[in-house]
N, C-alpha and C positions, 0 to 999 in steps of 0.2 A: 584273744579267743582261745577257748581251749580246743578238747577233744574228747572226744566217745569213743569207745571203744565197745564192740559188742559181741560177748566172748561166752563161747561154749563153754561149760565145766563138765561136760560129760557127764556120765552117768550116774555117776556120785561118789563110785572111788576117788581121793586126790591122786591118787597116783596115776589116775587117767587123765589129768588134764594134762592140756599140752604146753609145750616149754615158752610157745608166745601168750599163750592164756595166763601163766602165771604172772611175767612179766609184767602183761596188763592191771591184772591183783595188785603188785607189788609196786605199782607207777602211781598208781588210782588216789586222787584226792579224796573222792568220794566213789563207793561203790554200791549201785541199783542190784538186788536182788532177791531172786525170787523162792518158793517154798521147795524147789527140787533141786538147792544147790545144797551141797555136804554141808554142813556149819565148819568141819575142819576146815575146809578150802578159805574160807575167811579169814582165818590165822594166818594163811599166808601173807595175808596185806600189811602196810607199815600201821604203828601203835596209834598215829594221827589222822588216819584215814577214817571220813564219816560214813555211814553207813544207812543204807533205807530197805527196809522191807519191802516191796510191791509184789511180796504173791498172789495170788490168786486158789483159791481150794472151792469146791462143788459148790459153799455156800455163803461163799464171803469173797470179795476184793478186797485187799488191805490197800490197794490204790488203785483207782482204775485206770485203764488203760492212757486216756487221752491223759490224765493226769502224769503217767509217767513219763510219756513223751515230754509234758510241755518240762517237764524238772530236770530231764536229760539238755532240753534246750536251753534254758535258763541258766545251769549250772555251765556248762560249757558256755555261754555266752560271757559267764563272769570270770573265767579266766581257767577253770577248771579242769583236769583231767578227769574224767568218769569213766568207770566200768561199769557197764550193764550187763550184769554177771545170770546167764539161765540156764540151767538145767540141760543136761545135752547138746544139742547144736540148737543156735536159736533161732534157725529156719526150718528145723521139721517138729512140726507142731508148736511151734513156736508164732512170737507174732516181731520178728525181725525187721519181718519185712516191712511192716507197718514204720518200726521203729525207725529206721534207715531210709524210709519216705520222711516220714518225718524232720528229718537230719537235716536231709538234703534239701528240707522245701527253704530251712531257717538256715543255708548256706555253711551247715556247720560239720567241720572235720570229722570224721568218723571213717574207722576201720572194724573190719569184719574179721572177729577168729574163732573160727568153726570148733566146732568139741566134736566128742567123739560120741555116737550115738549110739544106742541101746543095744542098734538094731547091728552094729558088728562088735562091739563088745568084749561078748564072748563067744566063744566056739560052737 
């Protein structure tokens, strides 16, 4: 069984994120992310590390919701490390919580690492 990881990237400086978010970047077999994450912050990740879009924008899902959860579970259930990498912190305004329900219904390991959010930022 693997693990998830569900990890902040801040606001979109790399240099915001935090030292366990990268970690997670850098462990991540495959990494779930979404339209509000830097593209740099992805470089962080190893050269073998597979990669999924599921943003969301006004007028399109590139995956919808239910669907990411079940590929979070799926992927972790086959052996997988995953980061589900989004945008700021992925409980304010985010759908975390959804995701981390979901986790838990399918019994599967998952840690929460919060980013840093808009809203302190900056000054």
């Amino acid at each position: 069984m693997g693990k998830v990881f569900l990890v902040g990237a801040g606001p979109g400086d790399p240099d915001l994120l935090t030292i366990k978010g990268l970690k997670a970047i850098k462990e991540a077999d495959v990494i779930l992310y979404d339209r509000l994450v830097n593209k740099k912050i992805l470089e962080f990740a190893s050269p073998s590390t597979k990669f999924f879009y599921c943003g969301k924008d006004p007028n399109r899902y590139a995956l919808p919701q239910e669907e990411t959860n079940k590929m979070m579970v799926a992927l972790a259930k086959k052996g997988h490390t995953v980061t589900r990498l989004k945008g700021g912190d992925p409980f304010v305004f985010g759908r975390g919580g959804e995701e981390a329900e979901e986790l838990a219904n399918y019994n599967i390991p998952f840690e929460v690492v919060p980013g840093i959010t808009s809203g302190i930022a900056a000054p």
